[in-house]
C-alpha positions in Angstrom: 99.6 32.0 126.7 97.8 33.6 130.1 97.7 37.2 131.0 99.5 37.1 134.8 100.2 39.7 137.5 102.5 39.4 139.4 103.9 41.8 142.6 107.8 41.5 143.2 109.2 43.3 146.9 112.3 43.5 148.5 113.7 44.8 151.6 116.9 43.5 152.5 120.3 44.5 150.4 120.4 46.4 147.3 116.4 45.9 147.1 115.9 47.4 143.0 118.9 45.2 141.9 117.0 42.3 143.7 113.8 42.9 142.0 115.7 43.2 138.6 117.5 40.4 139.6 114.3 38.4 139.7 112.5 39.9 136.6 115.8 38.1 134.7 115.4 35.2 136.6 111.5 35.1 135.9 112.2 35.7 132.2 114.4 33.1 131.8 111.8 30.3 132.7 109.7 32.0 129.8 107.7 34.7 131.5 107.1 37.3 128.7 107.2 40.5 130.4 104.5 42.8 128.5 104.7 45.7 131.4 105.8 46.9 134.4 105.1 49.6 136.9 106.9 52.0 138.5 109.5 50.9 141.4 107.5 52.1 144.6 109.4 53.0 148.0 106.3 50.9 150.8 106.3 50.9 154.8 105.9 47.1 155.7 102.4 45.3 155.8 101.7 42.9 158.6 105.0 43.1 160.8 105.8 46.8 160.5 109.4 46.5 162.6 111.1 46.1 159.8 113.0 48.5 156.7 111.0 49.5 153.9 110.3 47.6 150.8 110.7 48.3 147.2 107.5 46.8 145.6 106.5 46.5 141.3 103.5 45.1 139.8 104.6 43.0 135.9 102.1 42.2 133.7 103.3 39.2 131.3 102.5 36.2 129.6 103.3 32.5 130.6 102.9 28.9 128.5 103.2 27.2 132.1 100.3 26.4 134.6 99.5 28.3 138.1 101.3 25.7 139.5 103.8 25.7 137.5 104.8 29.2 137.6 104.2 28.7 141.7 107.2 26.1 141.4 109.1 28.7 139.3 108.7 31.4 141.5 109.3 29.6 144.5 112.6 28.6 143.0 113.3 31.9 141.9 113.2 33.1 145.5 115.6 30.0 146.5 118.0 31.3 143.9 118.4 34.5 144.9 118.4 33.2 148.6 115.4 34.0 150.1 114.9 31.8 153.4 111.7 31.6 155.0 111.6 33.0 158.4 108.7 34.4 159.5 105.3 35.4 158.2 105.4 38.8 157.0 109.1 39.1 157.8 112.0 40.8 156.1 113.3 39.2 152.6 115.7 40.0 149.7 112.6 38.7 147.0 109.1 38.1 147.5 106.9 37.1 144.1 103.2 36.8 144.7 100.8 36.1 141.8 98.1 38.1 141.9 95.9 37.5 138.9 96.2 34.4 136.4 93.6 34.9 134.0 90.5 35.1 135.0 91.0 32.0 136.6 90.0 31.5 140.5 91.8 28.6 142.5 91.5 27.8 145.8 94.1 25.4 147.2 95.9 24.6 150.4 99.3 25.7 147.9 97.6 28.5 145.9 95.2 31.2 146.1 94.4 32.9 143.0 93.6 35.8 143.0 96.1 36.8 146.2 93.6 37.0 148.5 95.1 39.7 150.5 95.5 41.9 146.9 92.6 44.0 147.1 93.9 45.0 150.8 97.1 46.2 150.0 98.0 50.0 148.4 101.5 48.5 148.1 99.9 45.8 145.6 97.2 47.9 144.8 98.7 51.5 143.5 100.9 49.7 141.2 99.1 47.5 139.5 96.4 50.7 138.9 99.1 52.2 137.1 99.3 49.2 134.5 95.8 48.2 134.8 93.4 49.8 136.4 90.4 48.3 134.8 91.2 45.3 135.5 88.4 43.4 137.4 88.4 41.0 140.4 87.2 37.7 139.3 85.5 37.3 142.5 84.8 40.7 144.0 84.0 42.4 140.6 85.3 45.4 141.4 88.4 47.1 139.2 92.0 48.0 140.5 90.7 51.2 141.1 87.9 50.3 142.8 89.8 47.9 145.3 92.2 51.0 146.1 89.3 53.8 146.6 87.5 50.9 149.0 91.2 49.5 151.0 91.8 50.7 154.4 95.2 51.0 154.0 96.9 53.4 155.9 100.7 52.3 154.9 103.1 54.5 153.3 103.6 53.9 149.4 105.4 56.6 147.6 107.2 56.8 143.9 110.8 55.2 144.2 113.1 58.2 142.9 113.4 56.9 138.9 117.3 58.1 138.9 118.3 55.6 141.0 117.5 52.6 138.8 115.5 51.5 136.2 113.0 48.8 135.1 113.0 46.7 132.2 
């Protein structure tokens, strides 16, 4: 079994019940949840004319390959009808891995680590919460140190706990 990240976001509909929505999904095809951050209330990153996201960082264990997991992620996403539109665009789920391993891959399909993670405070302040030593196989730098160095200026603020709850 592999240690994987993964960052979950929604912004269109009932955006916590999608993201729990897909944590069942994901834990169906095997994906052993071992932790999960706070729900965090995000301003958009890369097309900013659009609502606000929900976003969560998991931490589980998987049997299946990175390419495997891809294929059940991307069919996760299908399921709960997410349509590809635009880059950056507005969606109801949006699963990224972020870390698999320590493993680095580098193909036209999959880029592990996300090579936009150590950009993003929407990525980043979660996953700090569940693992902030974790280190950058390539940039060898820890969660922490990725936030403290992103430019970042977006919005990312605690989701109010009350109005739902994480598994």
């Amino acid at each position: 079994m592999t240690t994987v990240y993964l960052s979950l976001g929604s912004n269109i509909g009932n955006r916590s019940k999608n993201i729990l929505t897909a944590i069942k999904l994901l834990k169906e095809t095997g994906f052993d949840v071992t932790k999960t951050s706070s729900l965090y209330e995000t301003s958009p990153w890369g097309k900013t004319k659009q609502p606000d996201f929900l976003n969560l960082v998991l931490k589980g264990k998987t049997k299946l390959s990175p390419e495997e997991l891809l294929k059940e992620i991307k069919a996760t996403e299908e399921a709960m009808g997410r349509e590809t539109t635009e880059r950056w665009g507005p969606r109801i789920i949006d699963i990224d891995i972020l870390f698999y391993g320590e493993e680095v891959l580098n193909t036209p399909f999959l880029k592990i680590p996300h090579p936009q993670l150590h950009k993003r405070a929407f990525v980043l302040i979660p996953l700090k919460e569940i693992a902030t030593r974790l280190v950058h196989p390539i940039l060898k730098q820890t969660v922490k140190q990725m936030l403290d160095n992103a430019n970042d200026k977006g919005s990312v603020v605690l989701y109010n706990k009350s109005k739902t709850k994480t598994p």
